[in-house]
Steps between C-alpha positions, in 0.01 A plus 500: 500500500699233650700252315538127548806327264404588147140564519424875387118602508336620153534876559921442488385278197277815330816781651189676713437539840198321638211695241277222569183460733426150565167371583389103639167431338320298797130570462284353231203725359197417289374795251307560156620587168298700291411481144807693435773288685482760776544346895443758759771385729391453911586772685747283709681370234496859384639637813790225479574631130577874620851455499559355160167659339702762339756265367229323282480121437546168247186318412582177314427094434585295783779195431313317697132471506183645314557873677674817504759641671528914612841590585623798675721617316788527701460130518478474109803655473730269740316199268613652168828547640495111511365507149789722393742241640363244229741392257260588146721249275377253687169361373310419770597814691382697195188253469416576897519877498307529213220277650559677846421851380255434258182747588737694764350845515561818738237554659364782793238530745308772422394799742153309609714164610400316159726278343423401130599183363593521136224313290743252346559385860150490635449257247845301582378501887124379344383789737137598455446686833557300820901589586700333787840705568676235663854578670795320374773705745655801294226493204116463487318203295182604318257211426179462373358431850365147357836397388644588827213310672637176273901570555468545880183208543766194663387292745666537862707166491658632186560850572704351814708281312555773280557746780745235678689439156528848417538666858593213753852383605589264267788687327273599184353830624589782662869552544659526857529825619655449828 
């Protein structure tokens, strides 16, 4: 671990040495749900589980947007230490982690590669069958694939302003690293 001024990583934070297997979610798969709420995961997204399969997972409401979010849950854990950090007699802190982990459940993927969404969520998600898993870096959206067809429909002049706002170097994005 090396050390820069004051920054310390999470696992000094947590007193553990690195137990944690992080994985980049890239890759965007389409699959069905059955009646149940069951998604038989792709076998590439599958393969990119194994190291964290074991560890299990957080399923809950997105902040943003009509979808679902699966967390490993090595990454749940570094977010609830932020949680933790809250100050509850303040209002709106106690008013946002209510709202924030409302529906959270533990969740696994079971020997086969299913995943199954807790019913009270399919309905939050307005899944029916059609599922988009849509990377958003360290955690995995789940979207009724229409709803992600809407959130992600933007035409090409817009998505590059947006891109240019968000990403380009006008001293509102990215940070300089060098």
């Amino acid at each position: 671990m090396v050390k820069c001024g004051n920054n310390i990583s999470i696992f000094e934070l947590l007193n553990e040495t690195n137990p944690f297997k992080v994985i980049d979610f890239d890759s965007q798969y389409d699959c069905k749900a059955d009646a149940k709420g069951r998604v038989m995961l792709p076998v590439a997204l599958k393969n990119k589980l194994l190291p964290v399969l074991t560890d299990g997972f957080v399923i809950k409401r997105a902040i943003n947007g009509a979808c679902l979010e699966l967390w490993p849950m090595a990454e749940w854990k570094v977010e609830m230490t932020k949680i933790k950090a809250l100050n509850r007699f303040v209002k709106k802190n106690n008013d946002f982690i209510r709202i924030f982990l409302s529906g959270v459940k533990e969740i696994e993927i079971d020997s086969t590669g299913r995943l199954l969404i807790p019913r009270n969520l399919f309905a939050v998600a307005g899944i029916k069958k059609e599922i988009t898993l849509s990377p958003a870096i360290n955690i995995m959206e789940i979207w009724a694939k229409e709803r992600y067809e809407e959130a992600v429909s933007m035409p090409d002049d817009e998505f590059a302003a947006l891109a240019e706002d968000v990403m380009g170097d006008n001293g509102k994005g990215v940070p300089d690293v060098s």
